[in-house]
C-alpha positions as MATLAB code, in Angstrom:
seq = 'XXXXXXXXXXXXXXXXXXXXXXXXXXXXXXXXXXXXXXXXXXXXXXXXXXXXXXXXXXXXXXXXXXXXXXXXXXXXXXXXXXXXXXXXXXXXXXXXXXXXXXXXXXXXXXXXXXXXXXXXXXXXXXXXXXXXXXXXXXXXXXXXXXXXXXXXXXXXXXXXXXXXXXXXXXXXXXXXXXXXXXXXXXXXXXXXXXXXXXXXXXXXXXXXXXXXXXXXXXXXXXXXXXXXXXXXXXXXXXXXXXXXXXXXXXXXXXXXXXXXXXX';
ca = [
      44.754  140.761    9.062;
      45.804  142.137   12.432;
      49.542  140.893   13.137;
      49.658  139.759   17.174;
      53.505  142.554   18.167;
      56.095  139.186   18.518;
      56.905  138.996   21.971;
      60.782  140.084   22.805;
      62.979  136.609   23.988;
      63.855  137.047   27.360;
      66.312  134.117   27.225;
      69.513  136.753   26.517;
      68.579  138.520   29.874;
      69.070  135.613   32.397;
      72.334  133.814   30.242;
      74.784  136.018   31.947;
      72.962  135.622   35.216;
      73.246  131.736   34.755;
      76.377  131.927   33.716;
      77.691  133.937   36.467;
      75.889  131.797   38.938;
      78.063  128.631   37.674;
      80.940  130.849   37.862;
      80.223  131.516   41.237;
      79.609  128.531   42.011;
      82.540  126.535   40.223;
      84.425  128.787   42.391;
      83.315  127.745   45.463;
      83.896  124.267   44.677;
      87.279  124.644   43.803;
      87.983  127.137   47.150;
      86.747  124.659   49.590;
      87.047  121.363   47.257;
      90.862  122.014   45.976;
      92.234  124.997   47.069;
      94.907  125.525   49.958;
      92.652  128.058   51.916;
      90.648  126.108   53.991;
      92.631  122.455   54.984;
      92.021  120.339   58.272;
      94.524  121.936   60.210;
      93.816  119.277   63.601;
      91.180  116.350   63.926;
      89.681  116.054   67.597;
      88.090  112.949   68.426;
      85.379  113.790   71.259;
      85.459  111.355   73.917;
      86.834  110.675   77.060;
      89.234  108.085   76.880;
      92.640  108.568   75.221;
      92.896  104.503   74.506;
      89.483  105.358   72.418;
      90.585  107.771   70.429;
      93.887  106.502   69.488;
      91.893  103.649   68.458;
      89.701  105.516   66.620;
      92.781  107.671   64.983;
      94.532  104.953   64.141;
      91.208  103.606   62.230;
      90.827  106.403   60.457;
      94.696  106.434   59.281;
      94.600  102.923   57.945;
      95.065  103.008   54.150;
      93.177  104.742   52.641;
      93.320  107.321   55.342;
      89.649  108.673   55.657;
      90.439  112.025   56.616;
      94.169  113.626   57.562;
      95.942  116.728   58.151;
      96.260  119.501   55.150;
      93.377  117.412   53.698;
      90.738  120.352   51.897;
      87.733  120.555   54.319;
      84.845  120.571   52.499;
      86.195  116.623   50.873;
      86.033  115.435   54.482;
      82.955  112.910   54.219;
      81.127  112.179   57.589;
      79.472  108.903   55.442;
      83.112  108.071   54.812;
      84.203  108.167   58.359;
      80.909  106.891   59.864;
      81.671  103.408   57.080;
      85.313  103.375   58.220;
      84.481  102.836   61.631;
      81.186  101.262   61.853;
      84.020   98.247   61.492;
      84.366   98.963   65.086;
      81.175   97.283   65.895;
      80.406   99.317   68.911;
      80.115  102.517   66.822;
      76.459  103.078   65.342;
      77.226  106.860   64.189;
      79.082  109.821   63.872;
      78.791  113.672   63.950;
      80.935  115.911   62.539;
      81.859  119.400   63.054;
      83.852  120.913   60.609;
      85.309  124.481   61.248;
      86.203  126.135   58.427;
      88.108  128.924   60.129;
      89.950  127.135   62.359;
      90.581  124.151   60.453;
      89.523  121.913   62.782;
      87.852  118.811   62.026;
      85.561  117.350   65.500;
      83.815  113.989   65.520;
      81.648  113.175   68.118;
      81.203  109.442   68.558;
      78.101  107.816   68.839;
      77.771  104.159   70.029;
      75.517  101.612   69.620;
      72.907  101.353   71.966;
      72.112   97.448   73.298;
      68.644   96.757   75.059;
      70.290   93.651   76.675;
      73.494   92.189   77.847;
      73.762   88.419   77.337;
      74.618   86.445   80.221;
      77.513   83.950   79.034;
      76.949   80.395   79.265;
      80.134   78.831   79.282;
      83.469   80.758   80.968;
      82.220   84.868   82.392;
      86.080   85.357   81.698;
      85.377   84.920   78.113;
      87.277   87.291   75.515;
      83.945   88.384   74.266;
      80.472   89.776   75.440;
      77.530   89.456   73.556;
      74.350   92.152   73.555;
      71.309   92.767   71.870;
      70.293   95.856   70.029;
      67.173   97.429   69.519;
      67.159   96.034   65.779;
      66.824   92.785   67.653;
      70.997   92.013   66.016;
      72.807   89.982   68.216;
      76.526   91.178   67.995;
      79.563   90.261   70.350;
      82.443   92.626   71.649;
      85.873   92.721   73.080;
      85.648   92.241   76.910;
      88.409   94.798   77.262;
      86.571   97.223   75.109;
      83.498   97.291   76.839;
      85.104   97.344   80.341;
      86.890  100.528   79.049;
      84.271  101.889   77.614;
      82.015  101.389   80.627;
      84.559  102.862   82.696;
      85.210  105.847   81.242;
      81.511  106.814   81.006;
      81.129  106.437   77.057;
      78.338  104.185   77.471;
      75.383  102.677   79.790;
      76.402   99.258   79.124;
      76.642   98.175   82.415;
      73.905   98.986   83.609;
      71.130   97.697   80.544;
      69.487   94.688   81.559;
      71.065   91.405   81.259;
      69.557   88.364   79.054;
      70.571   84.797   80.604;
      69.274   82.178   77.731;
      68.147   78.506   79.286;
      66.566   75.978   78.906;
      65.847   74.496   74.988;
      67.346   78.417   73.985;
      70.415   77.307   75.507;
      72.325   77.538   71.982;
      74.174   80.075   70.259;
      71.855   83.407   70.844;
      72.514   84.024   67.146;
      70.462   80.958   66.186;
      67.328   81.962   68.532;
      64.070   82.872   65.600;
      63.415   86.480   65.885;
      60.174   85.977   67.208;
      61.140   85.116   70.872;
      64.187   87.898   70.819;
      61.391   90.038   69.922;
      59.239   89.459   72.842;
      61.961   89.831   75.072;
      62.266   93.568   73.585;
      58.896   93.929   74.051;
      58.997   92.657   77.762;
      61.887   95.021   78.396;
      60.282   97.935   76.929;
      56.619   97.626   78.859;
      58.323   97.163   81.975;
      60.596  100.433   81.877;
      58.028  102.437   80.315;
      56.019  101.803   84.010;
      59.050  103.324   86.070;
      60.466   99.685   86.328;
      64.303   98.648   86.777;
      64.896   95.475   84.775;
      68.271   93.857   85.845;
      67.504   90.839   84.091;
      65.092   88.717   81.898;
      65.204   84.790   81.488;
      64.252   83.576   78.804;
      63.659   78.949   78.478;
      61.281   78.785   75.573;
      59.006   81.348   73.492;
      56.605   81.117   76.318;
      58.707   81.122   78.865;
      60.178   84.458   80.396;
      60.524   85.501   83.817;
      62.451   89.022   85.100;
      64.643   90.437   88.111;
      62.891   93.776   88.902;
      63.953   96.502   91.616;
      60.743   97.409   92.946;
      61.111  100.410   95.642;
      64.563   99.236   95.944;
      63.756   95.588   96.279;
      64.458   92.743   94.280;
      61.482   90.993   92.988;
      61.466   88.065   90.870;
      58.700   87.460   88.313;
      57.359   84.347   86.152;
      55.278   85.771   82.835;
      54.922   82.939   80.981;
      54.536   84.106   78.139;
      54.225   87.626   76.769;
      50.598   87.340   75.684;
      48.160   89.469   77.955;
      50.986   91.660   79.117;
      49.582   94.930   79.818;
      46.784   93.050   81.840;
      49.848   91.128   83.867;
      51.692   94.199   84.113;
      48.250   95.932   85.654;
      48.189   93.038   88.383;
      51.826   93.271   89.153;
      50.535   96.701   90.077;
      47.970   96.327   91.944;
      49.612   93.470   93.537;
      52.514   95.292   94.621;
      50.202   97.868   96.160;
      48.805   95.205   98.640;
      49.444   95.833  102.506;
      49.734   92.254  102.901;
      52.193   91.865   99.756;
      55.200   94.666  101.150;
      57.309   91.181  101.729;
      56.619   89.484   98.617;
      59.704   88.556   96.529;
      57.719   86.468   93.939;
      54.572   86.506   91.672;
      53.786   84.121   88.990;
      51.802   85.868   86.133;
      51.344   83.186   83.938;
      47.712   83.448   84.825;
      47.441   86.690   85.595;
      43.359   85.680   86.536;
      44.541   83.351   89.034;
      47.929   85.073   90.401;
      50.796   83.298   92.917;
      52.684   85.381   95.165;
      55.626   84.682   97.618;
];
């Protein structure tokens, strides 16, 4: 009988590779993980308003501080900082930027980003100001927070369109089903996607919406009814709009977009 030659094991060539692969690597960890070569030497908060980031410093120093000076770079965690203050609820996000030869640690903010402003009901002085994200979450602010951060440019905030609840959705905007918040995003959405300016949408029941648009630099107030059929009512505004005898017009009532009103 022919013996088969007994291939050689090839396992004792690539042990000392893997092993000095973990070496390698072990060392790495421990250089950027625990050693005293590469620390956060200064942490720059990007944005324009000093009251913001001393906020946002003082934040991150609350015990446990997040992330703090002579702290080994590579255990600064942008999910750590981006939890820590998400608890400032007009954060969404956060970038970081961390340069290991300069030991400088940079996080860019970046804030939420509300479809609508809510229109308060009761007192326009009130501490708070409600909006409405894109996740359809209603979620309330410091007045003073959002006046600073519109004025130093951090956000668009004050210029998103504004939501004024009447009517039976006269209640706490928190309680309104998701269903008629969601066809308010969708009204929103169709209307700046043609080129329009929406400076506000009413909404007084789930079929029930009307807007403020800025048509060619006018003001022009619409009644929709209700969402359904809204790329057809959208179409008539159009063609509407594009009537001679129509320049004047400051109103149009959609709700049957077959049988239009305009004033």
């Amino acid at each position: 009988m022919k013996l088969q030659p007994r291939l050689k094991p090839r396992l004792h060539f690539k042990r000392p590779i893997l092993i000095l692969s973990f070496l390698i690597l072990a060392g790495l960890a421990y250089l950027l993980g625990w050693s005293k070569i590469f620390l956060v030497e200064k942490i720059s908060i990007q944005t324009q308003s000093k009251e913001i980031a001393t906020e946002i410093t003082q934040k991150l120093n609350e015990p446990p501080a997040i992330v703090k000076i002579g702290d080994p770079m590579a255990r600064v965690d942008r999910r750590e900082i981006a939890s820590r203050l998400r608890e400032l609820l007009w954060i969404e996000n956060v970038e970081l930027d961390r340069r290991l030869l300069t030991g400088e640690v940079k996080i860019t903010i970046i804030p939420r980003s509300p479809i609508g402003r809510l229109i308060s009901q009761s007192n326009t002085a009130a501490e708070s100001i409600g909006f409405m994200g894109a996740d359809l979450d209603i979620f309330y602010l410091p007045r003073i927070a959002v006046d600073q951060a519109i004025a130093n440019g951090e956000t668009n905030w004050g210029k998103i369109p504004e939501i004024n609840f009447q009517g039976e959705l006269q209640v706490d905007p928190r309680s309104i089903d998701r269903e008629t918040l969601k066809s308010i995003s969708t009204l929103i959405s169709a209307l700046q996607k043609q080129g329009y300016r929406v400076r506000q949408v009413t909404a007084k029941s789930p079929n029930e919406f009307s807007t403020s648009l800025s048509i060619t630099s006018k003001r022009v107030d619409i009644y929709w009814g209700s969402v359904n059929e809204l790329p057809l009512k959208i179409e008539v505004l159009q063609r509407l709009t594009e009537l001679k005898e129509n320049k004047r017009a400051t109103y149009f009532n959609l709700a049957n977009p077959v049988a239009p009103i305009v004033k």
